[in-house]
C-alpha positions as CSV (number, residue, x, y, z in Angstrom):
1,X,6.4,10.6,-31.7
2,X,3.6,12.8,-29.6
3,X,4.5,10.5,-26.2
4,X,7.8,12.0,-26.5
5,X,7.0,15.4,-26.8
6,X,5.4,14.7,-23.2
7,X,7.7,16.9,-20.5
8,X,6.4,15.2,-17.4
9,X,6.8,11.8,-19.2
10,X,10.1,12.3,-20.6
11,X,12.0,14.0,-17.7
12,X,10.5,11.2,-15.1
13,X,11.6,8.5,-17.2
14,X,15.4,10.0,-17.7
15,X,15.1,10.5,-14.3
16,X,14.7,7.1,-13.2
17,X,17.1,5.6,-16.1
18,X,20.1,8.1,-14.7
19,X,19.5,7.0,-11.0
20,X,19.5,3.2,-12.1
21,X,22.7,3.9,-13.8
22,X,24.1,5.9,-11.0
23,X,22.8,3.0,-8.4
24,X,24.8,0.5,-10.8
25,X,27.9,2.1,-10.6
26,X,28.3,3.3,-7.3
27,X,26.1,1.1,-5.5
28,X,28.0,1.4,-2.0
29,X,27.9,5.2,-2.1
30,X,24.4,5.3,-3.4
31,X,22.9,2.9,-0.4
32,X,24.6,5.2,2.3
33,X,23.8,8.4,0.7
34,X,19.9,6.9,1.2
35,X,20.3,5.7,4.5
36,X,21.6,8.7,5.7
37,X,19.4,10.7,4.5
38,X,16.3,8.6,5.2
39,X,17.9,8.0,8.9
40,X,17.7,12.0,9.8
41,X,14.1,12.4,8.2
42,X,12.8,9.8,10.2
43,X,15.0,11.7,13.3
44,X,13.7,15.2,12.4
45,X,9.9,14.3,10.9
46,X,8.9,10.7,12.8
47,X,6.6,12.7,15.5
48,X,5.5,15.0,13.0
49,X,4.3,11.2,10.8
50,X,2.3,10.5,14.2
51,X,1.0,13.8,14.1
52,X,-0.5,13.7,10.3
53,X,-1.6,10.2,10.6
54,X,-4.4,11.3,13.4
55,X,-4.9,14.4,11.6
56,X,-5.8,12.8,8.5
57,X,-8.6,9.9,10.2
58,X,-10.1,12.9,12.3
59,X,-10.2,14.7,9.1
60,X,-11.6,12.5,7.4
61,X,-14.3,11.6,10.1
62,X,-15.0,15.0,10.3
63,X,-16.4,15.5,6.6
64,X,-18.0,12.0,6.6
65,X,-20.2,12.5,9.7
66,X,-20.9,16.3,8.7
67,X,-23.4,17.9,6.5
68,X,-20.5,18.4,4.0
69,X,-20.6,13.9,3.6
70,X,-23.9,14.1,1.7
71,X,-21.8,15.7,-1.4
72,X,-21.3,13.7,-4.2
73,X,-18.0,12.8,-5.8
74,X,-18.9,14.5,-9.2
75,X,-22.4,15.8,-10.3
76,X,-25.4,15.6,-8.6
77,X,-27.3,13.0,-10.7
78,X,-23.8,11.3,-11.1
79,X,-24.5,7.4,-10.0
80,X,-21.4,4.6,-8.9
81,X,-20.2,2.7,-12.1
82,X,-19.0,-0.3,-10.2
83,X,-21.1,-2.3,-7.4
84,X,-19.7,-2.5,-4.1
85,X,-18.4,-5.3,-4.5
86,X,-16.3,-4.3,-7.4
87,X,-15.7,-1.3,-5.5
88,X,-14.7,-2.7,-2.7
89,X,-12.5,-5.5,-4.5
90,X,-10.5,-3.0,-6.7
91,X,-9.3,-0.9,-3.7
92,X,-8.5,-3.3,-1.9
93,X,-6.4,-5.5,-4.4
94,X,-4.6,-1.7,-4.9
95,X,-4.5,-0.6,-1.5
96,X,-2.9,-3.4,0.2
97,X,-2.3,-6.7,-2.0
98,X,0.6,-9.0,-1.5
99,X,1.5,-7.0,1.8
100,X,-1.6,-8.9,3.7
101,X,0.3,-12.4,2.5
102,X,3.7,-11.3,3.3
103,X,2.9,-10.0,7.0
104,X,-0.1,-12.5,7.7
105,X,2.0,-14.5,10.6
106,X,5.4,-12.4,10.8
107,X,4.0,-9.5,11.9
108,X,1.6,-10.6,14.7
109,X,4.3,-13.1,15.9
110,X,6.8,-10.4,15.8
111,X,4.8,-8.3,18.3
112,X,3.8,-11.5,20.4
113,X,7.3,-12.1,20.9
114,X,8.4,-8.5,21.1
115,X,5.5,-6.5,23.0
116,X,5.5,-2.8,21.9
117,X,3.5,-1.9,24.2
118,X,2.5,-2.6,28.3
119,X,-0.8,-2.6,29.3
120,X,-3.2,-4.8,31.4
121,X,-4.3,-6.9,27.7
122,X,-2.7,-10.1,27.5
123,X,0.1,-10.6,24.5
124,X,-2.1,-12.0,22.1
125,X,-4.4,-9.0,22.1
126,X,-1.2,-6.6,22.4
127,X,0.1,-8.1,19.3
128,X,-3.2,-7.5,17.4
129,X,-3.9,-4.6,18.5
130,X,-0.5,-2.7,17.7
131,X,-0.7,-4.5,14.0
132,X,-4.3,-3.6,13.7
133,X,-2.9,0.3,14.5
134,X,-0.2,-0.1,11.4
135,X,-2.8,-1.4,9.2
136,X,-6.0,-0.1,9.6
137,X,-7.7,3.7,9.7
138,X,-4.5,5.8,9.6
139,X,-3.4,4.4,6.1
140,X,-6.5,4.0,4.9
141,X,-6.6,7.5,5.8
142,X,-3.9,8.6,3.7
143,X,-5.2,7.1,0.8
144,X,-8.9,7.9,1.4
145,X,-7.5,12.2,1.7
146,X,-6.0,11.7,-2.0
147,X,-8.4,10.1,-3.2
148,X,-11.1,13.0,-1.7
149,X,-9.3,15.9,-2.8
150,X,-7.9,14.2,-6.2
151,X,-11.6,12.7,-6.8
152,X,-13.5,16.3,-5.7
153,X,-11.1,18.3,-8.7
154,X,-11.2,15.7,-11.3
155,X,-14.7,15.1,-11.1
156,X,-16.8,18.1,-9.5
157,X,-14.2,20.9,-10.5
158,X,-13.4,18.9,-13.9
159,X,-9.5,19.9,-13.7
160,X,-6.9,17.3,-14.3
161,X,-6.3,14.2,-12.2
162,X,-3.1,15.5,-11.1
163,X,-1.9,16.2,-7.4
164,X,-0.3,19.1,-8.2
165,X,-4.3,20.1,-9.1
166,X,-4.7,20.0,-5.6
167,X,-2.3,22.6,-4.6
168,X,-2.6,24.5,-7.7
169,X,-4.6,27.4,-5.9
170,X,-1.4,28.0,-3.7
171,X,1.9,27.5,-6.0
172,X,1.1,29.6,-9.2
173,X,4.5,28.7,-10.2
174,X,4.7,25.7,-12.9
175,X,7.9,24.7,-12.4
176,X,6.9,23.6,-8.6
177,X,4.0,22.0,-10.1
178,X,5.3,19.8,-12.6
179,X,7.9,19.0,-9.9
180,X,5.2,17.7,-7.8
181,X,3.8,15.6,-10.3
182,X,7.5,14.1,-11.2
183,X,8.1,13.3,-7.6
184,X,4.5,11.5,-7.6
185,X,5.7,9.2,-10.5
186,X,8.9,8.4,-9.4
187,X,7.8,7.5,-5.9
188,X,5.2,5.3,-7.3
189,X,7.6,3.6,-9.4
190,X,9.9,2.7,-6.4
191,X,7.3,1.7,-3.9
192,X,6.1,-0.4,-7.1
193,X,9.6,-2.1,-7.8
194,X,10.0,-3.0,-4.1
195,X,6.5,-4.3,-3.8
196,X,7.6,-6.3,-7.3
197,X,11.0,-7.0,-5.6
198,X,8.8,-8.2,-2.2
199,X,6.3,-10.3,-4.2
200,X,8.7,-12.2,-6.6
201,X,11.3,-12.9,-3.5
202,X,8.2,-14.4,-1.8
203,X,6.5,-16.4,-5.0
204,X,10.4,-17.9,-5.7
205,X,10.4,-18.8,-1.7
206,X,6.9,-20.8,-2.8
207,X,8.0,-22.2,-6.2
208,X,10.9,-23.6,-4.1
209,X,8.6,-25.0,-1.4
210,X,5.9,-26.8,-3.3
211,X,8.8,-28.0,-6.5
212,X,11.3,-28.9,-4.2
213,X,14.1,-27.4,-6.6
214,X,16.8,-24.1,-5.9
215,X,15.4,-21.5,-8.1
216,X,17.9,-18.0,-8.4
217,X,17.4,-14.5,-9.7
218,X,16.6,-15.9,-13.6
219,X,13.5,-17.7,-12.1
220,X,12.8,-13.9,-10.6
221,X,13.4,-11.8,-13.5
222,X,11.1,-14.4,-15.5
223,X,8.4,-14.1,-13.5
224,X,8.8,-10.1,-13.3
225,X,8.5,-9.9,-17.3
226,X,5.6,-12.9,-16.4
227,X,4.1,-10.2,-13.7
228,X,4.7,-6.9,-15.7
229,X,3.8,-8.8,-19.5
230,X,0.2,-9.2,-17.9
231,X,0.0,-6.1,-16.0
232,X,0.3,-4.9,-19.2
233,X,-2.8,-6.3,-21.3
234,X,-4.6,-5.9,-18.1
235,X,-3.8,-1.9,-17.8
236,X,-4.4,-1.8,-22.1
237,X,-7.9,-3.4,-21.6
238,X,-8.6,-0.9,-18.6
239,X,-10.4,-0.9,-15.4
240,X,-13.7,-2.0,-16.7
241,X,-12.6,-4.9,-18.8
242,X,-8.8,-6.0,-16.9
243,X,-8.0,-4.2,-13.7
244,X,-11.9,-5.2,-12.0
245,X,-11.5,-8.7,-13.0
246,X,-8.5,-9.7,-11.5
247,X,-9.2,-7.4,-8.6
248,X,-12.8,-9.5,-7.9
249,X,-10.9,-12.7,-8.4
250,X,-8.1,-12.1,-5.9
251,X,-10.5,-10.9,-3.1
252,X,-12.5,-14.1,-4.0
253,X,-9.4,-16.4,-3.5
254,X,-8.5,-14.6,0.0
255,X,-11.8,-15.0,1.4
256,X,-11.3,-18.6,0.4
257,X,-8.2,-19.1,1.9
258,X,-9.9,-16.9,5.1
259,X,-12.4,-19.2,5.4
260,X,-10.1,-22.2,5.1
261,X,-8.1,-20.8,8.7
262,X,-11.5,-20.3,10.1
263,X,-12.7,-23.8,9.4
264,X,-9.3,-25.5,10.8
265,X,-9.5,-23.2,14.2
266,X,-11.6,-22.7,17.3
267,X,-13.8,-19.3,15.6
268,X,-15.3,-18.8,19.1
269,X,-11.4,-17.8,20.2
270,X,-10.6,-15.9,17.0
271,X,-13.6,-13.7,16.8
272,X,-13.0,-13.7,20.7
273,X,-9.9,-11.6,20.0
274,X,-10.9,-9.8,17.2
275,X,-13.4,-8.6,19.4
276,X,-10.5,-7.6,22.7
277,X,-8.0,-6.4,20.0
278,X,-10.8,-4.4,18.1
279,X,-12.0,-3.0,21.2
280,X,-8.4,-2.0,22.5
281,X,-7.5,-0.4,19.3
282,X,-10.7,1.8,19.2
283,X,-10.2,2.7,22.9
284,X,-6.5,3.2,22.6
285,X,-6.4,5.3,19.1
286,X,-5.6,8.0,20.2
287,X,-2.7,7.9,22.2
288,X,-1.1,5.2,19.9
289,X,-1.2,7.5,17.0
290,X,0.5,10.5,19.5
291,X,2.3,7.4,21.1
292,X,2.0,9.0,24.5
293,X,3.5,7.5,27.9
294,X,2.7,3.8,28.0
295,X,1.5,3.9,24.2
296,X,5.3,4.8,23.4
297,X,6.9,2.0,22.1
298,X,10.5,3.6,22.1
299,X,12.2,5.3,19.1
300,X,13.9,2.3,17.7
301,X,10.6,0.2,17.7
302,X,9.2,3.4,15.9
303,X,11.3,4.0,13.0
304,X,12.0,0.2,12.5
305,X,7.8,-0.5,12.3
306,X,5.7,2.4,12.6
307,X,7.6,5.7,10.9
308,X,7.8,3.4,8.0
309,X,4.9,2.1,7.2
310,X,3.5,5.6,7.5
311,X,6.5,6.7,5.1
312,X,5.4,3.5,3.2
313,X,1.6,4.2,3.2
314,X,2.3,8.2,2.1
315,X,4.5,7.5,-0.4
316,X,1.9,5.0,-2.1
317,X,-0.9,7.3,-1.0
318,X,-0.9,10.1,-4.1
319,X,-1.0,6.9,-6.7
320,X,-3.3,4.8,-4.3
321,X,-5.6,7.6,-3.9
322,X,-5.9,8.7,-7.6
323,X,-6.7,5.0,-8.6
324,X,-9.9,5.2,-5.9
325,X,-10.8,8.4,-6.4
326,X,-11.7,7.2,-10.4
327,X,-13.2,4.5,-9.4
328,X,-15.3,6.3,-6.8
329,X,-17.1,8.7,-8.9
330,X,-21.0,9.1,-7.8
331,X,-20.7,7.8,-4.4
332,X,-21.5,10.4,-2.0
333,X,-18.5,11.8,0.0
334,X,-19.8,9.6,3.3
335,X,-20.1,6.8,1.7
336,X,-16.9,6.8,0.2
337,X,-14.6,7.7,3.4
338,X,-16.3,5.7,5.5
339,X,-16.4,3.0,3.2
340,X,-12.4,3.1,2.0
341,X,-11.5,3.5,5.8
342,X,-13.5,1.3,7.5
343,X,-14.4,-1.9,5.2
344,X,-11.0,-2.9,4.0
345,X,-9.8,-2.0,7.7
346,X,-12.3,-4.8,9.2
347,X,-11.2,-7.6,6.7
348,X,-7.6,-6.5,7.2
349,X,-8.2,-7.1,11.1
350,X,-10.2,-10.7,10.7
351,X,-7.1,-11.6,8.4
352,X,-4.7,-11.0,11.0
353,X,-6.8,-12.3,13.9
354,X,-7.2,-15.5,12.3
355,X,-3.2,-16.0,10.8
356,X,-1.6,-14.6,14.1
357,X,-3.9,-16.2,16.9
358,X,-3.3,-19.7,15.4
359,X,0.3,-19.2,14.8
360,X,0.2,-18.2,18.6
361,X,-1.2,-21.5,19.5
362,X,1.3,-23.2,17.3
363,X,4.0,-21.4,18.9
364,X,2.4,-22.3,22.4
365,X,2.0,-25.6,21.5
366,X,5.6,-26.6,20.1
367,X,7.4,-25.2,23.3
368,X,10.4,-24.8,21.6
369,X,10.3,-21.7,19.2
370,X,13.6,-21.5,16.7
371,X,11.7,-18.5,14.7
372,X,10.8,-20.7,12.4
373,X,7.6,-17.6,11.2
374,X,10.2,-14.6,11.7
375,X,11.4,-14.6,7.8
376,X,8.3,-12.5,5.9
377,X,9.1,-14.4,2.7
378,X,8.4,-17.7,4.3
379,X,6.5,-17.4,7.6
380,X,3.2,-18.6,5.6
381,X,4.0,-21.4,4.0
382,X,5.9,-22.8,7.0
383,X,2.7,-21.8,8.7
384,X,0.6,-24.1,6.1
385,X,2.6,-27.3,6.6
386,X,1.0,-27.4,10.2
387,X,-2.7,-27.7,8.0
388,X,-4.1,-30.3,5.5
389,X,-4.0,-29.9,1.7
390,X,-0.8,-28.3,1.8
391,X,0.0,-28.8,-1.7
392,X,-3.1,-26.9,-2.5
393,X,-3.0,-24.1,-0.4
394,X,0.5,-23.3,-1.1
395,X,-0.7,-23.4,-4.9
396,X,-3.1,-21.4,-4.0
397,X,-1.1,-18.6,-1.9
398,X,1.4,-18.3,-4.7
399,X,-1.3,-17.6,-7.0
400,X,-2.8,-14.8,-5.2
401,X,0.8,-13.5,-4.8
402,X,0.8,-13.1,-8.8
403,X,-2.8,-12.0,-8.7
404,X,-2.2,-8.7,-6.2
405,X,1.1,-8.3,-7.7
406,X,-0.8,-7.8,-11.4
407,X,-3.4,-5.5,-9.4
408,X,-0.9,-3.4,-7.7
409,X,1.4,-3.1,-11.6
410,X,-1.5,-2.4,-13.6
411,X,-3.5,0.0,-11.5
412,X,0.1,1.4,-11.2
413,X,0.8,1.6,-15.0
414,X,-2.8,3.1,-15.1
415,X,-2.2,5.7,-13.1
416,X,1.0,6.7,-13.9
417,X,0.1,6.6,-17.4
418,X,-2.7,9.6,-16.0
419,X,-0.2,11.3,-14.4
420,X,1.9,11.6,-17.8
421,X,-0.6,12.3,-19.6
422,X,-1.5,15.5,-18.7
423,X,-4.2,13.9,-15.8
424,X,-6.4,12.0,-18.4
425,X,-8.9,9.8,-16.7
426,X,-8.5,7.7,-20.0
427,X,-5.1,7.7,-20.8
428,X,-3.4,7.2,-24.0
429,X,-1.9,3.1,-24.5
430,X,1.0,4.9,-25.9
431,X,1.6,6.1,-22.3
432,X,0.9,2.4,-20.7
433,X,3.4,1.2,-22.7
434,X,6.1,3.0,-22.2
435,X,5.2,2.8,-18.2
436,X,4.7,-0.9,-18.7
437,X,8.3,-0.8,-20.3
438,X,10.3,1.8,-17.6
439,X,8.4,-0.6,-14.4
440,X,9.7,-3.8,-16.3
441,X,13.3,-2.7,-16.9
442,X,13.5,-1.4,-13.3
443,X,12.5,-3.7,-11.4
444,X,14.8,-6.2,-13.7
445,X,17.3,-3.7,-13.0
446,X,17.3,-3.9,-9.0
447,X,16.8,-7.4,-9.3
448,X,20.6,-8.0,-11.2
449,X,22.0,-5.4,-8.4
450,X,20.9,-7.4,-5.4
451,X,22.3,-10.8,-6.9
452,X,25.3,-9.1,-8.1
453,X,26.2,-7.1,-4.9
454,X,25.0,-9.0,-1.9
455,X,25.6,-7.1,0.8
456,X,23.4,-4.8,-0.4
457,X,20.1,-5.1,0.3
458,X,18.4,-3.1,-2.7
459,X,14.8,-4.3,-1.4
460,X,15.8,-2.4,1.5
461,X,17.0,0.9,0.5
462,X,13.9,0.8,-2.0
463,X,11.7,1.0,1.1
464,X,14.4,3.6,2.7
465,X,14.1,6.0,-0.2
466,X,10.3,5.5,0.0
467,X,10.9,7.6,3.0
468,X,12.8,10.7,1.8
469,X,10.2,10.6,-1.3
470,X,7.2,10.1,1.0
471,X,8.3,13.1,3.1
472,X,7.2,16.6,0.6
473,X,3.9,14.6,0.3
474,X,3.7,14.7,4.0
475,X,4.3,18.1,4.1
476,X,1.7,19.9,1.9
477,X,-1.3,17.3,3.4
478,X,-1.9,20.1,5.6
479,X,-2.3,22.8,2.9
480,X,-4.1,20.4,0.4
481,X,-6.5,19.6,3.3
482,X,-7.4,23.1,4.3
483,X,-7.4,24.4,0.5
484,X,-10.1,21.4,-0.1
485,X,-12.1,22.1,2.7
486,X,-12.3,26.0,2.1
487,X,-13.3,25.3,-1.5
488,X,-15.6,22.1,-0.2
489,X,-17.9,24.7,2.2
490,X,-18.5,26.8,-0.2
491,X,-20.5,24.1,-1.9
492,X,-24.0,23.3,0.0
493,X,-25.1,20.0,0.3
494,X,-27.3,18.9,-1.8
């Protein structure tokens, strides 16, 4: 068959077959090996994470509000193919998905409880403010770069959507090329199994809740091959027909479930402190991305939160990025940075202020806090048994768990399937099905280790190896960026 006459496609997929076998049968050495190793990156490169994060926003800010932002992604008489709302939909369900449901209480409490930070705000706008900094304009930033640079070669230089592409100008070698590529696909297939691993953990933790019954790793593996079965017709139908759907639908149900919190609270207080803890983050940027004297919350707070989501944000970033960059084409270069930085930002904020101010009150209110919200898999629906129609809402949050977790799979499959072969915008369905497959049998895969060896945490050293694999990504940003820009001001505005 053509598919597997496909280098890139076969050598990452025996790739990622020999590590799960190697994972199966040495499962001890395999997690330490991974620690270590992720342990003395985020030693050696953590400051260097800070660094890029700022370097990337400015960057980014820096095209936007110049001359250069009038360019359009793709010709000039090139107009958007999806409204904004699509637009804005489809990125979002990619960008961020189930993570907005799992952290929605945990992590504000977590930071309410556990200041990183002193300074004359009071804890609740502390706690927003440090989780507005870990998800809001740096990693939209590091998807918003890929998706600039991918978007500007695949659709205004017409070369392949491949982020090797983007450094081709300065590795003439193939060999480091198609290694580039390889590493993209297998570090989107991790993050992907541990946001699968995540998302399933979290939809059992509901199933459980609202049926009242013990459900075990069968019930997960069943709704993976659920999850990846309709990932799969979604990806086959592509973006127009599956992926923008779904996409539209799950940013629909949020804003539902949004407005729900908003209608049970006091809206005055919440957009109070989305206000203080929007206007302490702006103020503050700076110094918390460099995390300078007071802004310094310690090196353990920093590789246990911040180091990784950064890792976690980078690692996603090249597959993230590739997905908005196609569905960005004729948007000018402003409207696109600013739009991918700032819009999904803002909801991300209101989302937080609204889960993590009540859960204060509820916390203030009881007197007698047994972290009851400190367990990310159920923190939400303990949160939803303080509110009326439980029994719906609950339905309701474990159906936009399996909505973003389709989003996230088949914009993943879509990609990947891209990337394999040989950076076609329209990729062949042979290639989404054998993606469709590999994701499947993976993330089964990790699922039988974790149940079968328990003190292992696979979840865990999913999100550690996300580091070491985000880390070469990290480190040719800088000559990606520069190489675009030179090419980029050679091009006049038009």
């Amino acid at each position: 068959m053509e598919i597997f006459k496909n280098r890139l496609l076969v050598i990452s997929v025996s790739i990622l077959v020999f590590l799960a076998i190697l994972i199966f049968i040495f499962p001890s050495l395999s997690y330490t090996s991974i620690e270590n190793v992720s342990i003395w990156i985020r030693d050696w490169f953590g400051n260097f994470y800070l660094y890029l994060g700022l370097f990337c926003v400015l960057f980014l800010l820096g095209i936007a509000i110049s001359p250069l932002g009038k360019l359009r992604l793709g010709n000039t008489n090139d107009r958007p193919e999806y409204s904004r709302w699509a637009w804005i939909s489809m990125l979002y369900s990619a960008g961020m998905g189930a993570g907005i449901l799992l952290r929605a209480v945990q992590e504000p409490v977590y930071m309410y409880l556990n200041p990183p930070i002193q300074t004359d705000a009071s804890k609740q706008t502390i706690a927003l403010e440090y989780t507005f900094y870990q998800w809001g304009f740096t990693a939209w930033a590091f998807y918003g770069l890929f998706a600039l640079v991918i978007g500007h070669y695949l659709f205004t230089k017409n070369k392949q959507a491949l982020i090797s592409s983007t450094v081709a100008p300065n590795f003439k070698n193939s060999g480091v090329l198609n290694g580039i590529d390889i590493l993209v696909m297998l570090a989107t297939v991790f993050g992907l199994v541990g946001a699968v691993g995540l998302g399933t953990t979290q939809i059992n933790g509901g199933l459980q809740h609202l049926l009242k019954i013990n459900l075990d790793v069968t019930s997960a593996i069943i709704l993976t091959i659920i999850i990846c079965g309709f990932a799969f017709l979604s990806a086959w139908k592509g973006i127009n027909k599956g992926i923008k759907n779904i996409s539209k639908v799950n940013i629909f149900i949020t804003l539902l479930l949004l407005v729900f919190v908003l209608s049970q609270s006091d809206i005055l207080l919440i957009l109070k402190q989305f206000i203080n803890a929007l206007f302490q983050y702006l103020k503050d940027f700076i110094p918390l991305s460099l995390a300078l004297g007071k802004y310094n919350p310690g090196k353990q707070f920093l590789t246990d939160w911040t180091y990784y989501y950064w890792a976690f944000w980078l690692a996603w970033a090249p597959f993230t990025g590739v997905f908005i960059a196609r569905i960005s084409k004729g948007r000018t270069l402003r409207e696109m940075l600013l739009g991918v930085m700032i819009i999904p930002s803002l909801g991300s904020f209101l989302w937080f202020t609204a889960f993590g101010e009540n859960a204060f009150l509820l916390i203030e209110g009881w007197n007698n806090y047994n972290n009851e919200f400190g367990d990310v898999f159920t923190s939400i629906f303990i949160f939803f048994k303080q509110y009326p129609l439980q029994f719906i809402i609950n339905s309701t949050i474990v159906i936009l768990l399996i909505g973003f977790l389709l989003t996230s799979v088949d914009s993943a499959i879509f990609v990947l399937s891209m990337f394999s072969d040989k950076g076609n915008p329209k990729p062949k369905k042979s290639h989404r099905i054998v993606w469709s497959f590999v994701i499947a049998i993976f993330s089964i895969a990790m699922l039988i280790l974790g149940n079968a060896k328990k003190e292992i945490d696979v979840l865990i050293a999913l999100q550690k190896l996300l580091i070491i694999t985000s880390l070469p990504f990290a480190l040719f940003i800088p000559i990606m960026s520069f190489s675009f820009l030179k090419e980029l001001i050679q091009k006049k505005p038009s």
